[in-house]
PDB file with SEQRES, HELIX, SHEET and CRYST1 records, atoms N, CA, C and O in Angstrom:
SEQRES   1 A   83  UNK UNK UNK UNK UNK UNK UNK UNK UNK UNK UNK UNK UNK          
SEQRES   2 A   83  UNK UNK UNK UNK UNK UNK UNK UNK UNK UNK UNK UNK UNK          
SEQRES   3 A   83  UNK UNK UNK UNK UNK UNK UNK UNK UNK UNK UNK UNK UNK          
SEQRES   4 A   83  UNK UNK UNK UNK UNK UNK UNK UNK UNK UNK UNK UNK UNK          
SEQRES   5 A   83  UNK UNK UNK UNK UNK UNK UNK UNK UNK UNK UNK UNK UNK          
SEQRES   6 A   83  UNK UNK UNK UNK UNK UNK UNK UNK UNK UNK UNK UNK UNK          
SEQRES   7 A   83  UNK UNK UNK UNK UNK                                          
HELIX    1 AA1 UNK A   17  UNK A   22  1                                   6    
HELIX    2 AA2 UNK A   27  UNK A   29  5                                   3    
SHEET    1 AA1 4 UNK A  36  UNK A  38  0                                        
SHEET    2 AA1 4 UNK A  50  UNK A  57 -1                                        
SHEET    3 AA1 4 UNK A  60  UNK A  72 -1                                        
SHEET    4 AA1 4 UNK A  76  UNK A  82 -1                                        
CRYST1    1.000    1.000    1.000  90.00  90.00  90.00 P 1           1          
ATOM      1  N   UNK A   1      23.679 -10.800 -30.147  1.00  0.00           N  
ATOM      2  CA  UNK A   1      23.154 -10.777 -28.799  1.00  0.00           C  
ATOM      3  C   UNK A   1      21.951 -11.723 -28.721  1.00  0.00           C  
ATOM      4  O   UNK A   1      21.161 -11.897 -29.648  1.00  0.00           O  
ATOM      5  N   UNK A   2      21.906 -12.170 -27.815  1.00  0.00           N  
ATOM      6  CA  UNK A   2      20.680 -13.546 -27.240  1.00  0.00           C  
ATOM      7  C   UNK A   2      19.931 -12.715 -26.885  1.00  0.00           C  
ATOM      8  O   UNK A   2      20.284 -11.688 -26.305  1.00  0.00           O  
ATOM      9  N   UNK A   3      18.466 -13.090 -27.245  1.00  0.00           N  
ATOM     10  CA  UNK A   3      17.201 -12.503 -26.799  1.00  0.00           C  
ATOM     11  C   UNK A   3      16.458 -13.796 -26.377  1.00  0.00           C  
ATOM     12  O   UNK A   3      16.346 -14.812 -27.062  1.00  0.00           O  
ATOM     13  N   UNK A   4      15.920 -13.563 -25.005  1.00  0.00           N  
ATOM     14  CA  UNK A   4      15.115 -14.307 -24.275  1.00  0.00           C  
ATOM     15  C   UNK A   4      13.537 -14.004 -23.854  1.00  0.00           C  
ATOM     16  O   UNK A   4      13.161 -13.510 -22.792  1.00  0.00           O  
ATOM     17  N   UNK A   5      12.765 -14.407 -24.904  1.00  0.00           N  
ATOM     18  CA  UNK A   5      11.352 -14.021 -24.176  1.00  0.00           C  
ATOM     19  C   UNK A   5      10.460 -14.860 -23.907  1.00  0.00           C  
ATOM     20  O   UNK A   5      10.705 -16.063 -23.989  1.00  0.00           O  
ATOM     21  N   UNK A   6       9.029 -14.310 -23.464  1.00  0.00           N  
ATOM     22  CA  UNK A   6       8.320 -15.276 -23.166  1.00  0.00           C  
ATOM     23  C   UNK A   6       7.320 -14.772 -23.193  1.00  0.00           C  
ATOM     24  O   UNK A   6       7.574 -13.577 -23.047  1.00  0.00           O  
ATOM     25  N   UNK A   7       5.568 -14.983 -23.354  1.00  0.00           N  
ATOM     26  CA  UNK A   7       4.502 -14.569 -23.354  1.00  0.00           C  
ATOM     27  C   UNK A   7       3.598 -15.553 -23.115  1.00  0.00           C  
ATOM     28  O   UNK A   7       3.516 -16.692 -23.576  1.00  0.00           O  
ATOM     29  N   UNK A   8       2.558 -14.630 -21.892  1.00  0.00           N  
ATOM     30  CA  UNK A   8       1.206 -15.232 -21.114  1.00  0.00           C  
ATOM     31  C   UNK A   8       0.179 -14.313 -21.126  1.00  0.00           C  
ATOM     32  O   UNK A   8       0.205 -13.083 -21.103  1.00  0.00           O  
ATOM     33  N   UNK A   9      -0.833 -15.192 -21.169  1.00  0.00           N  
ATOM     34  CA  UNK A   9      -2.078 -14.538 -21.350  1.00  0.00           C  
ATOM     35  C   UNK A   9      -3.027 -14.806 -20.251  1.00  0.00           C  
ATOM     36  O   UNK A   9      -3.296 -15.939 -19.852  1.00  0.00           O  
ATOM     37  N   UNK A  10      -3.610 -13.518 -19.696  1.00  0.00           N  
ATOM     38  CA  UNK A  10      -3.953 -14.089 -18.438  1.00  0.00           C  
ATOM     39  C   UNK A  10      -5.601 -13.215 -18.612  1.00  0.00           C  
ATOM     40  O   UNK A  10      -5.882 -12.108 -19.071  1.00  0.00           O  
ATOM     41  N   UNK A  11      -6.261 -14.076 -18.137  1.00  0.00           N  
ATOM     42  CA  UNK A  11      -7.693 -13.909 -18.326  1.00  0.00           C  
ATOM     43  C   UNK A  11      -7.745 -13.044 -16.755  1.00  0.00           C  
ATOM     44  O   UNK A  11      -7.451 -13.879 -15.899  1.00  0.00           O  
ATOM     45  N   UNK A  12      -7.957 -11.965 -16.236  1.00  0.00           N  
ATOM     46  CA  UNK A  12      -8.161 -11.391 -15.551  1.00  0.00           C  
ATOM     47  C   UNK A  12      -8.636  -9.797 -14.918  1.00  0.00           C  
ATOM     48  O   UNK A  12      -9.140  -9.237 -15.892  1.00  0.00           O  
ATOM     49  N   UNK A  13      -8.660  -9.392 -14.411  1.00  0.00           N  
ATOM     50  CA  UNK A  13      -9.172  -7.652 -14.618  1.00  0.00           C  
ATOM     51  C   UNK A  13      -7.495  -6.724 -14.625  1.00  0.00           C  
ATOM     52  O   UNK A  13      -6.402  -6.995 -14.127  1.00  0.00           O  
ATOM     53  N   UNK A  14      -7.818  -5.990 -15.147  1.00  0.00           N  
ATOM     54  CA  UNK A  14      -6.413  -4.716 -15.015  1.00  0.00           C  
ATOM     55  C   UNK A  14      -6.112  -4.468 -13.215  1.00  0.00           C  
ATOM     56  O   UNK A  14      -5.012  -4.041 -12.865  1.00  0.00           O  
ATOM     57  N   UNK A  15      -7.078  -4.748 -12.289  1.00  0.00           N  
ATOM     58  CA  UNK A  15      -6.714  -4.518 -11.159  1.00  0.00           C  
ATOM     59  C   UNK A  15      -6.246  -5.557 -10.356  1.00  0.00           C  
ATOM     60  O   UNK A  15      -5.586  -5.314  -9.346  1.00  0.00           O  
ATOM     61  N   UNK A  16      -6.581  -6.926 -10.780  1.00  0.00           N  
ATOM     62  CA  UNK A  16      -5.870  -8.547 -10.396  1.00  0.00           C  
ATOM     63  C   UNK A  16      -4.536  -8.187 -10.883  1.00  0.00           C  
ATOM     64  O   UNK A  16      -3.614  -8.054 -10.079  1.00  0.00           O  
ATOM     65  N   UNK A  17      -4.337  -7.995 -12.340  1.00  0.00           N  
ATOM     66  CA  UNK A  17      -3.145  -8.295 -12.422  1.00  0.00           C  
ATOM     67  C   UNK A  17      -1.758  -7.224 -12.525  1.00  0.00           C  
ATOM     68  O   UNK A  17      -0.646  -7.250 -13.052  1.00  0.00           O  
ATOM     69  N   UNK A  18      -2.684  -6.150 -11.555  1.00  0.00           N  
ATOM     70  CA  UNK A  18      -1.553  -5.395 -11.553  1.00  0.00           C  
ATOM     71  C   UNK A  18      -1.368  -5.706  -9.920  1.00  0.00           C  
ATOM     72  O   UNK A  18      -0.528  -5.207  -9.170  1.00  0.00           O  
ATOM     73  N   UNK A  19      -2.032  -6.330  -9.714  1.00  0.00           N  
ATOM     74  CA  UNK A  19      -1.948  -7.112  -8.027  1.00  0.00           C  
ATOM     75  C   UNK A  19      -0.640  -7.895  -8.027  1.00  0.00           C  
ATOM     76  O   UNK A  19       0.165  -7.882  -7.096  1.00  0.00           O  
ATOM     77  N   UNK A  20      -0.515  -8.532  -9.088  1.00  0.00           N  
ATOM     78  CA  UNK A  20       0.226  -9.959  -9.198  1.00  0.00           C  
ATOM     79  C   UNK A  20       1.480  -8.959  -9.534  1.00  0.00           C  
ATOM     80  O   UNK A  20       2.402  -8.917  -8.719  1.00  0.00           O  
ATOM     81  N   UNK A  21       1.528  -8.254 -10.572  1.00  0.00           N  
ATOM     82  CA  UNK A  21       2.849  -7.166 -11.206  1.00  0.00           C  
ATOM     83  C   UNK A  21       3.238  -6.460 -10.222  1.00  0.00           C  
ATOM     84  O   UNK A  21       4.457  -6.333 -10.335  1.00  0.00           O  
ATOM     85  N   UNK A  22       2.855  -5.920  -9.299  1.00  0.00           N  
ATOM     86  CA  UNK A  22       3.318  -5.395  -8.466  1.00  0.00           C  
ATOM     87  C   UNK A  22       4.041  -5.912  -7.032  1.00  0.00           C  
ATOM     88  O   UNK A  22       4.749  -5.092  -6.449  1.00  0.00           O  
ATOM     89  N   UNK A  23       3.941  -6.728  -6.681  1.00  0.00           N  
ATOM     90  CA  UNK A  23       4.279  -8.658  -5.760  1.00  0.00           C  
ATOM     91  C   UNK A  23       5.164  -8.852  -6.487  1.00  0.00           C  
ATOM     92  O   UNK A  23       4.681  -9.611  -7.326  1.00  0.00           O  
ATOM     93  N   UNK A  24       6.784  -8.563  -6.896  1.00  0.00           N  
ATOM     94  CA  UNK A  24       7.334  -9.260  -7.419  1.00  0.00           C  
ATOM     95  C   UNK A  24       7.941 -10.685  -7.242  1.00  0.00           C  
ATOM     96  O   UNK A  24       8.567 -11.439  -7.987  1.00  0.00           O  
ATOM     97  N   UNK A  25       7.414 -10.762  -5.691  1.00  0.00           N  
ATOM     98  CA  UNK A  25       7.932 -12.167  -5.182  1.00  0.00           C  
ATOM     99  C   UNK A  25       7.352 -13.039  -5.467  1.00  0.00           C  
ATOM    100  O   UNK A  25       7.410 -14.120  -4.881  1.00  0.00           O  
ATOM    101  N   UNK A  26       6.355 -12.682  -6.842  1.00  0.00           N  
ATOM    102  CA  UNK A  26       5.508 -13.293  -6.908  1.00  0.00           C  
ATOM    103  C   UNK A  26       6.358 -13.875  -8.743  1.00  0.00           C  
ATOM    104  O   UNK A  26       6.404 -15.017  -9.200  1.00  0.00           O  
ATOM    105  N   UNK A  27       6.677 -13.101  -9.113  1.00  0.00           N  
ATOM    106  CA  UNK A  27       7.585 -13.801 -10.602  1.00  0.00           C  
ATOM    107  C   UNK A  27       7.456 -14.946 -10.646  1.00  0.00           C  
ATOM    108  O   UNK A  27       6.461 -15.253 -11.302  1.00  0.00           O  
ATOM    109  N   UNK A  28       8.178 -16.051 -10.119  1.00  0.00           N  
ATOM    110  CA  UNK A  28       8.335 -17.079 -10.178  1.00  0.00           C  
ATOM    111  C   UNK A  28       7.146 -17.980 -10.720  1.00  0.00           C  
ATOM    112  O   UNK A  28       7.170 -19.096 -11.240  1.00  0.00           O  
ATOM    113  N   UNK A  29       6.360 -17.336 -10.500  1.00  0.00           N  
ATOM    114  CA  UNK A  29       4.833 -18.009 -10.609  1.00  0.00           C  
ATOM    115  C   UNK A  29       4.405 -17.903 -11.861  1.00  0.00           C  
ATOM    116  O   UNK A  29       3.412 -18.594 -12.089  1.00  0.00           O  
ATOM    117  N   UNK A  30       4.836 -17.237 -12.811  1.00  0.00           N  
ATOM    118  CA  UNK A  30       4.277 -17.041 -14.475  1.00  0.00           C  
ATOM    119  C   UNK A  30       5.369 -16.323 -14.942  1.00  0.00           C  
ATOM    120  O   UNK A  30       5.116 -15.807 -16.030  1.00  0.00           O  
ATOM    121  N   UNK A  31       7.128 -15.962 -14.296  1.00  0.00           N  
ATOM    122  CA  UNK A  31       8.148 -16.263 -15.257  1.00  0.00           C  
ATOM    123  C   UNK A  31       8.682 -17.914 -15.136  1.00  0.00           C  
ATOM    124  O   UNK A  31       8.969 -18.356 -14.024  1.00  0.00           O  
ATOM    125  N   UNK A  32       8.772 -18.629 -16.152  1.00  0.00           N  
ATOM    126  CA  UNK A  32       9.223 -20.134 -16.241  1.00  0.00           C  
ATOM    127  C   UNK A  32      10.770 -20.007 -16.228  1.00  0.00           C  
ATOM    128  O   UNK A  32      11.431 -21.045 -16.203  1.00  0.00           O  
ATOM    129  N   UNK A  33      11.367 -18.842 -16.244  1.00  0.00           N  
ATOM    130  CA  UNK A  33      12.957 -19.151 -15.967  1.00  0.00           C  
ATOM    131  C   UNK A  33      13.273 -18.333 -14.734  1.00  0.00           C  
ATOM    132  O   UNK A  33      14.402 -17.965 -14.409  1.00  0.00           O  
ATOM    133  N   UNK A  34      12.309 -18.125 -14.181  1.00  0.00           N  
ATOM    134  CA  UNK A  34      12.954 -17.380 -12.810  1.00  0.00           C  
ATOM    135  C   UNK A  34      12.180 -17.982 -11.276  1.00  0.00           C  
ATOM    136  O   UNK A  34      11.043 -17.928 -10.808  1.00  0.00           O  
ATOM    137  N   UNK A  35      13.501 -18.560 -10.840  1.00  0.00           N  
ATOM    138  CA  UNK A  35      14.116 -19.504 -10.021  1.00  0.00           C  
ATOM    139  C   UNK A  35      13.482 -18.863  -8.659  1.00  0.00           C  
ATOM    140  O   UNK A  35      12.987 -19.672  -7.873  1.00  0.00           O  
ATOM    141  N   UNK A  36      13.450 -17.249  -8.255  1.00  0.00           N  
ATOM    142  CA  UNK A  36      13.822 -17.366  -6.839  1.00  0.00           C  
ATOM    143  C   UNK A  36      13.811 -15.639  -6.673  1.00  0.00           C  
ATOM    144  O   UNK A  36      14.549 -15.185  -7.547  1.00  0.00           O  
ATOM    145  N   UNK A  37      13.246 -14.600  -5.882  1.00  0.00           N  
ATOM    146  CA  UNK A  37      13.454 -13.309  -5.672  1.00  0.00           C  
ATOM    147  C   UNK A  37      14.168 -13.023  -4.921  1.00  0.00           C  
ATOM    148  O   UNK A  37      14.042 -13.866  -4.033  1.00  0.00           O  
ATOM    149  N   UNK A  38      14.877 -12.366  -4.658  1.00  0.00           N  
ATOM    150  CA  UNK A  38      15.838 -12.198  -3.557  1.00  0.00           C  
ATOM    151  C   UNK A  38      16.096 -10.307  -3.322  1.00  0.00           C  
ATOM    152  O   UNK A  38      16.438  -9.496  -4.183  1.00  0.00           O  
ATOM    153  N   UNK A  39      15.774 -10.051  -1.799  1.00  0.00           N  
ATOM    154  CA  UNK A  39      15.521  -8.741  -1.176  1.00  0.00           C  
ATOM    155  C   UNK A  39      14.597  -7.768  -2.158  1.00  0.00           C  
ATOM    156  O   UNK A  39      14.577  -6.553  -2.359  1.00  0.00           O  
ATOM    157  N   UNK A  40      13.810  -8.949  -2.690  1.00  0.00           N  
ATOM    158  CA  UNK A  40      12.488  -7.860  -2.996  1.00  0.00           C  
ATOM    159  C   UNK A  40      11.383  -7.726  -2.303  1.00  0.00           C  
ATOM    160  O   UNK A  40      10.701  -8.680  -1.928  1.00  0.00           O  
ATOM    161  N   UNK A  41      11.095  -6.376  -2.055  1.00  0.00           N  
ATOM    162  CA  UNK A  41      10.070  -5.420  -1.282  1.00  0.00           C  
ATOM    163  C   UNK A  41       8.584  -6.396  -1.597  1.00  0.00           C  
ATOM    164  O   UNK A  41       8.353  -7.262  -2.440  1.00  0.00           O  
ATOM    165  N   UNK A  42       7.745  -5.796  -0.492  1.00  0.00           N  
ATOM    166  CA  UNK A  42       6.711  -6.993  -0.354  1.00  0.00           C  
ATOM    167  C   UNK A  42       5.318  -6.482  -1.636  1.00  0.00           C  
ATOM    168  O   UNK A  42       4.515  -7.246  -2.172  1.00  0.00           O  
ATOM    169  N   UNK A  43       5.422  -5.212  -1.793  1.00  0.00           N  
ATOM    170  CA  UNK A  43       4.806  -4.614  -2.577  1.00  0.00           C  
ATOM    171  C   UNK A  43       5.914  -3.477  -3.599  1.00  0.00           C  
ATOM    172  O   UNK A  43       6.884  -2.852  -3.169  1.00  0.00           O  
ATOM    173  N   UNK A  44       5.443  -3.487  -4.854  1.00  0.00           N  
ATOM    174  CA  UNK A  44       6.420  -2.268  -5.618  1.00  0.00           C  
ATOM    175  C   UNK A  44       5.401  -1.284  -5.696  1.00  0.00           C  
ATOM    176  O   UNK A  44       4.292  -1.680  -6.056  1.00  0.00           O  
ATOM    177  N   UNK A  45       5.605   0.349  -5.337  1.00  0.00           N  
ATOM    178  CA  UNK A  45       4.865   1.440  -4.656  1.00  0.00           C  
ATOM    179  C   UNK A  45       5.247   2.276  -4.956  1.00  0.00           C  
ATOM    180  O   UNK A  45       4.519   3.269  -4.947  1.00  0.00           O  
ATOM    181  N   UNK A  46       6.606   2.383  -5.400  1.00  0.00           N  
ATOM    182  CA  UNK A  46       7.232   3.639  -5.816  1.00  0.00           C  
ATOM    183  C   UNK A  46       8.424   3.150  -6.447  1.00  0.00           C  
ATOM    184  O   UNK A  46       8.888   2.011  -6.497  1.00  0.00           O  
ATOM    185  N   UNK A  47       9.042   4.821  -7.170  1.00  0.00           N  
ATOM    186  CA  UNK A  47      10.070   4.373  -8.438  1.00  0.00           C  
ATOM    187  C   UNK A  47      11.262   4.296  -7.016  1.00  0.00           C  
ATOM    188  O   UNK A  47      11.115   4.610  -5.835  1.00  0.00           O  
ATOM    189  N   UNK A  48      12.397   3.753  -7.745  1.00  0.00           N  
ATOM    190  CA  UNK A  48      13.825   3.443  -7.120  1.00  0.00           C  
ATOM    191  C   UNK A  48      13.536   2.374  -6.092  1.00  0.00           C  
ATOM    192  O   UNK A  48      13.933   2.615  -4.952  1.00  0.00           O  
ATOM    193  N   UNK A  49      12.939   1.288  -6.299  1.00  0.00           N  
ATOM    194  CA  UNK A  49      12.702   0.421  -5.486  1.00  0.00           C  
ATOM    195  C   UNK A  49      13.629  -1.247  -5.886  1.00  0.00           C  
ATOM    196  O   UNK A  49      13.441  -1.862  -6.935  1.00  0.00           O  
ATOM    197  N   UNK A  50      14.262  -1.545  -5.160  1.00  0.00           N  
ATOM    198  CA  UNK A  50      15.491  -2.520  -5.917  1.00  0.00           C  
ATOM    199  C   UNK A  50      14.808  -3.955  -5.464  1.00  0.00           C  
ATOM    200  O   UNK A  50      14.070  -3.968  -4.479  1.00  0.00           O  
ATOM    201  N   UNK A  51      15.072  -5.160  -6.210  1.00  0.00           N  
ATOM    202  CA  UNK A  51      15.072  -6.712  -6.133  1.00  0.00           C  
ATOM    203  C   UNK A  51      16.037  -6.929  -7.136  1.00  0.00           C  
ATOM    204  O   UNK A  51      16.375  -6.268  -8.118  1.00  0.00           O  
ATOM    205  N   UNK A  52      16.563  -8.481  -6.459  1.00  0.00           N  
ATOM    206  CA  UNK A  52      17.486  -9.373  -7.114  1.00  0.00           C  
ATOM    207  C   UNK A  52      16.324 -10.496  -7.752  1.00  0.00           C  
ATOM    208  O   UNK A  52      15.435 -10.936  -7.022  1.00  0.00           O  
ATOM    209  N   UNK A  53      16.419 -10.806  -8.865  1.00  0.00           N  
ATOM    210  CA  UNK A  53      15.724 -11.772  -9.600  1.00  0.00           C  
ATOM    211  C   UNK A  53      17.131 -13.087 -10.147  1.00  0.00           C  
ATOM    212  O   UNK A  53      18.158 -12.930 -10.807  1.00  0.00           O  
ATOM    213  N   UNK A  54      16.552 -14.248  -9.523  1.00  0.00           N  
ATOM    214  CA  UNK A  54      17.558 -15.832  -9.759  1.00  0.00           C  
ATOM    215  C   UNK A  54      16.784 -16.017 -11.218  1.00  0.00           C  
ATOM    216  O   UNK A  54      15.601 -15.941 -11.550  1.00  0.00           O  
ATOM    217  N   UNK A  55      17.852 -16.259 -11.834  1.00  0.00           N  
ATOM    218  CA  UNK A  55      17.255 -16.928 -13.380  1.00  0.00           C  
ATOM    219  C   UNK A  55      17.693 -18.054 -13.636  1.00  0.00           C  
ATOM    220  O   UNK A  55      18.904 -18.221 -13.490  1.00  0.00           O  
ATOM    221  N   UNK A  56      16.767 -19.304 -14.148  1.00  0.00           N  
ATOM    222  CA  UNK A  56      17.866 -20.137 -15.083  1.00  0.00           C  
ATOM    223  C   UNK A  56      17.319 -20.645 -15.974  1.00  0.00           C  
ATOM    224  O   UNK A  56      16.182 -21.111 -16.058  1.00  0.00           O  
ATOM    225  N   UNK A  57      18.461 -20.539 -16.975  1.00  0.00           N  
ATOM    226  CA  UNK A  57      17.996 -20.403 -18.548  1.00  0.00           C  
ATOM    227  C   UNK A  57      19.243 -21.527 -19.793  1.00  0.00           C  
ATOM    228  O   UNK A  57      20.469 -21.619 -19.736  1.00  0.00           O  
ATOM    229  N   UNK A  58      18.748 -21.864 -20.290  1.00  0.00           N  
ATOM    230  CA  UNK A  58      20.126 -22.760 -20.912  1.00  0.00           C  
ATOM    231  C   UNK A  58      21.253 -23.653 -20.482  1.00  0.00           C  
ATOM    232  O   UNK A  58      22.362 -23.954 -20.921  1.00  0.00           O  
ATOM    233  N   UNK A  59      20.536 -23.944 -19.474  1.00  0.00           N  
ATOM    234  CA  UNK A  59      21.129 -24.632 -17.824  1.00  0.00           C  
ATOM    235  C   UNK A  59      22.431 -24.349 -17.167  1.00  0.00           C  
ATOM    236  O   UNK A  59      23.371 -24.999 -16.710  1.00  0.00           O  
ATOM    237  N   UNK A  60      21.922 -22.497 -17.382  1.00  0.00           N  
ATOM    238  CA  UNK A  60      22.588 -21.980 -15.970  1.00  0.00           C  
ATOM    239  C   UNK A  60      22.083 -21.009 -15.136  1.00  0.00           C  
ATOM    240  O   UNK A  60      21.032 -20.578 -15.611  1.00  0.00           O  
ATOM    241  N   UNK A  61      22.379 -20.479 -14.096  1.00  0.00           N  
ATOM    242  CA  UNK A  61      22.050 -19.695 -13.575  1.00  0.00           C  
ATOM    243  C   UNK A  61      22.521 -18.397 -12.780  1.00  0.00           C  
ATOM    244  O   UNK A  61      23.392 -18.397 -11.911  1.00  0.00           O  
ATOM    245  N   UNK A  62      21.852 -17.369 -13.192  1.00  0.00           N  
ATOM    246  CA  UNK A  62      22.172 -16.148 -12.555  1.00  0.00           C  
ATOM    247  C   UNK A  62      21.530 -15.244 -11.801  1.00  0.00           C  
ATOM    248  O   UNK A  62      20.336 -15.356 -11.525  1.00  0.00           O  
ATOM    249  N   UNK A  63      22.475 -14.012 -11.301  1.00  0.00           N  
ATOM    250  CA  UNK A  63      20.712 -13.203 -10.771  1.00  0.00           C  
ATOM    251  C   UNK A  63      21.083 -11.966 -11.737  1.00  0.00           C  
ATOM    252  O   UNK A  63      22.088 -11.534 -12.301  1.00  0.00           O  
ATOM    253  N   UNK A  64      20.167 -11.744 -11.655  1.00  0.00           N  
ATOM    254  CA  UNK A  64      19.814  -9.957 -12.649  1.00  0.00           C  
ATOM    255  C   UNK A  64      19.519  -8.854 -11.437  1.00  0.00           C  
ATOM    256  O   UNK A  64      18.506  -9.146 -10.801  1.00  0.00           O  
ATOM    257  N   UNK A  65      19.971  -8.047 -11.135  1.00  0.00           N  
ATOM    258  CA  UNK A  65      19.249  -6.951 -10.540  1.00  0.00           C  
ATOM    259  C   UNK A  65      18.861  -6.036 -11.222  1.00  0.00           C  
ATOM    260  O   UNK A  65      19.471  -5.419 -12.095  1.00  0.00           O  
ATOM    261  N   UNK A  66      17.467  -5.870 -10.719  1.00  0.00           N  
ATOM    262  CA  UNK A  66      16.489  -4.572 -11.483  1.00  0.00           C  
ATOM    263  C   UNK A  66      16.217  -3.178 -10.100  1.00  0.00           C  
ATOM    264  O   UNK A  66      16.316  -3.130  -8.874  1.00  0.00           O  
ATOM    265  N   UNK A  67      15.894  -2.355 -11.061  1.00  0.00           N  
ATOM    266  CA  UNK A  67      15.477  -1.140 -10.155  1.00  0.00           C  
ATOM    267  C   UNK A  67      13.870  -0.752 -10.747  1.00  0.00           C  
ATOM    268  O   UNK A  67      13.625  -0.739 -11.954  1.00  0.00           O  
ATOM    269  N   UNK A  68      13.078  -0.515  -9.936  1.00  0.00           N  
ATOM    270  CA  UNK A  68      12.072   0.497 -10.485  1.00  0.00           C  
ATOM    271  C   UNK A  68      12.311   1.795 -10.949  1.00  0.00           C  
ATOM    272  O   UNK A  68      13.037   2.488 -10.236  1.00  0.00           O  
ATOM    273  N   UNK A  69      11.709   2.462 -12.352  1.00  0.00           N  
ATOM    274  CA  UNK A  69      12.019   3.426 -12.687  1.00  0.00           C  
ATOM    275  C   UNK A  69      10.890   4.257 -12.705  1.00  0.00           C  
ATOM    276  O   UNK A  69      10.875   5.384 -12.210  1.00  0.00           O  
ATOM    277  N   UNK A  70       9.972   3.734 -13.252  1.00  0.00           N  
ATOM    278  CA  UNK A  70       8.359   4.145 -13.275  1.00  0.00           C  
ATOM    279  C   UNK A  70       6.934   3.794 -12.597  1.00  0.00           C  
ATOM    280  O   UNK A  70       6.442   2.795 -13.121  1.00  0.00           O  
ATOM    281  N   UNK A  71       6.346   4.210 -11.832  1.00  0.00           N  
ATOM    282  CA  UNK A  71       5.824   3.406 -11.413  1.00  0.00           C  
ATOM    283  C   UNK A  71       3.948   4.880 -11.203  1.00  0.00           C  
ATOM    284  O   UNK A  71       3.966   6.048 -10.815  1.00  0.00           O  
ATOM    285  N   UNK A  72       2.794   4.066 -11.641  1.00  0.00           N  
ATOM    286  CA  UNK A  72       2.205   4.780 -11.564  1.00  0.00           C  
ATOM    287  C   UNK A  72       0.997   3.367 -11.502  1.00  0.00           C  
ATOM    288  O   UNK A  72       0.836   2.495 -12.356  1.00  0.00           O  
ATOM    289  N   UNK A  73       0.278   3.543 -10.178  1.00  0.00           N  
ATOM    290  CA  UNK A  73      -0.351   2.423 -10.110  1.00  0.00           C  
ATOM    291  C   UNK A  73      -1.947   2.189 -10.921  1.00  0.00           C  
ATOM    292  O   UNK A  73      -2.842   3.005 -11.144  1.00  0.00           O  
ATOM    293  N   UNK A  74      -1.835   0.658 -11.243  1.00  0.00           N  
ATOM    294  CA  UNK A  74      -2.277   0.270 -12.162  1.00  0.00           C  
ATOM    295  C   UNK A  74      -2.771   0.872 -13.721  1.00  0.00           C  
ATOM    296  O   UNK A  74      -3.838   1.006 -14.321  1.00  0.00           O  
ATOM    297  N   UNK A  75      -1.086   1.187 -14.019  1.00  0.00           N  
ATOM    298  CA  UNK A  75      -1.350   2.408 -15.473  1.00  0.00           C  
ATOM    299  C   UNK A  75       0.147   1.871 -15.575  1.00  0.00           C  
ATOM    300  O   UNK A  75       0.131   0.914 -16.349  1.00  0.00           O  
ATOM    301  N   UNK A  76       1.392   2.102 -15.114  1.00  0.00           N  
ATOM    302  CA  UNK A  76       2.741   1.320 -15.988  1.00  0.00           C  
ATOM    303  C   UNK A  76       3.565   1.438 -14.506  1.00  0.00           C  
ATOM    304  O   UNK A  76       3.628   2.084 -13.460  1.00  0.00           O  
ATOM    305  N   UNK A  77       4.167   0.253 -15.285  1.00  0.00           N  
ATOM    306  CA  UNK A  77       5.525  -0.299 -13.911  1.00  0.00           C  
ATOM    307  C   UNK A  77       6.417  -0.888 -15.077  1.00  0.00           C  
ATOM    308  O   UNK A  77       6.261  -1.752 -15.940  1.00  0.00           O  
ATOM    309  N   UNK A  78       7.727   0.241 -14.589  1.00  0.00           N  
ATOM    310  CA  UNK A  78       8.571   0.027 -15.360  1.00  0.00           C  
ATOM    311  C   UNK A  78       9.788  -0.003 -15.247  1.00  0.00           C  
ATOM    312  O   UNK A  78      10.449   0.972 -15.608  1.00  0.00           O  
ATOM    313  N   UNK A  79      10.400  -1.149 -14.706  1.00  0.00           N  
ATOM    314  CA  UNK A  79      11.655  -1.864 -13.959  1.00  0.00           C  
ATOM    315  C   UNK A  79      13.049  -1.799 -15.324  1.00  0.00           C  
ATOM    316  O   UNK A  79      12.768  -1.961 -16.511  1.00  0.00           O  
ATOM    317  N   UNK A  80      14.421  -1.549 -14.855  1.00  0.00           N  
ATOM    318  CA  UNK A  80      15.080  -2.018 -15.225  1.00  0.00           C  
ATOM    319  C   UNK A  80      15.925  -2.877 -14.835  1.00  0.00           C  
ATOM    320  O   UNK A  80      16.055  -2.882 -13.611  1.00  0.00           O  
ATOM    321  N   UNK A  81      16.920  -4.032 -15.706  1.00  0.00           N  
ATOM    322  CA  UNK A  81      17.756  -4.899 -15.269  1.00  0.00           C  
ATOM    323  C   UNK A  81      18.503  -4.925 -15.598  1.00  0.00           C  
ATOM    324  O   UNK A  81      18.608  -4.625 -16.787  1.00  0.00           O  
ATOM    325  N   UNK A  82      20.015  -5.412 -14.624  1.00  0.00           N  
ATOM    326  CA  UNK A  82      21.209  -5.828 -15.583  1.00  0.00           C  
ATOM    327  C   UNK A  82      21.281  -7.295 -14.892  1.00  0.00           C  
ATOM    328  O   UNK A  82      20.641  -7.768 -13.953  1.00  0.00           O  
ATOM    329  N   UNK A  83      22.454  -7.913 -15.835  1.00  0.00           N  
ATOM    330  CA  UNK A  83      22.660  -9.196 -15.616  1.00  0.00           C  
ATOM    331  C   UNK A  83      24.574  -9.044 -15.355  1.00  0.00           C  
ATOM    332  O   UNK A  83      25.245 -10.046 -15.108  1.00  0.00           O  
TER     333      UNK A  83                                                      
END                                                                             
């Protein structure tokens, strides 16, 4: 199985960047393989909350849909995806 990751380090407070984590329309902006959000909510606020995430990776592209599963603000947000 292919594993795809990536890691950033972001100089900021726990309450900026759970600003930014929670905006998922905001991904695109510090994931480098994701293309594009699609019918995601303007803020994530609560669990069972759905977005389509565009990826492209190895020069192709797909979308993944995730759900919120956990969500407890600025303490853990915790989305799942399939592809």
């Amino acid at each position: 199985m292919a594993v795809i990751s990536d890691c950033v380090e972001i100089e900021a407070s726990p309450g900026e960047v759970w600003a930014v984590l929670a905006d998922v329309k905001r991904l695109p902006e510090y994931s480098t393989s994701t293309v594009d959000m699609v019918n995601a909510p303007d803020c994530l606020d609560r669990n069972g909350q759905q977005f389509t995430q565009v990826v492209k990776a190895l020069g192709k592209r797909w979308k993944s849909k995730w759900t919120g599963l956990e969500f407890e603000p600025e303490k853990l947000l915790r989305t799942k995806g399939s592809v």
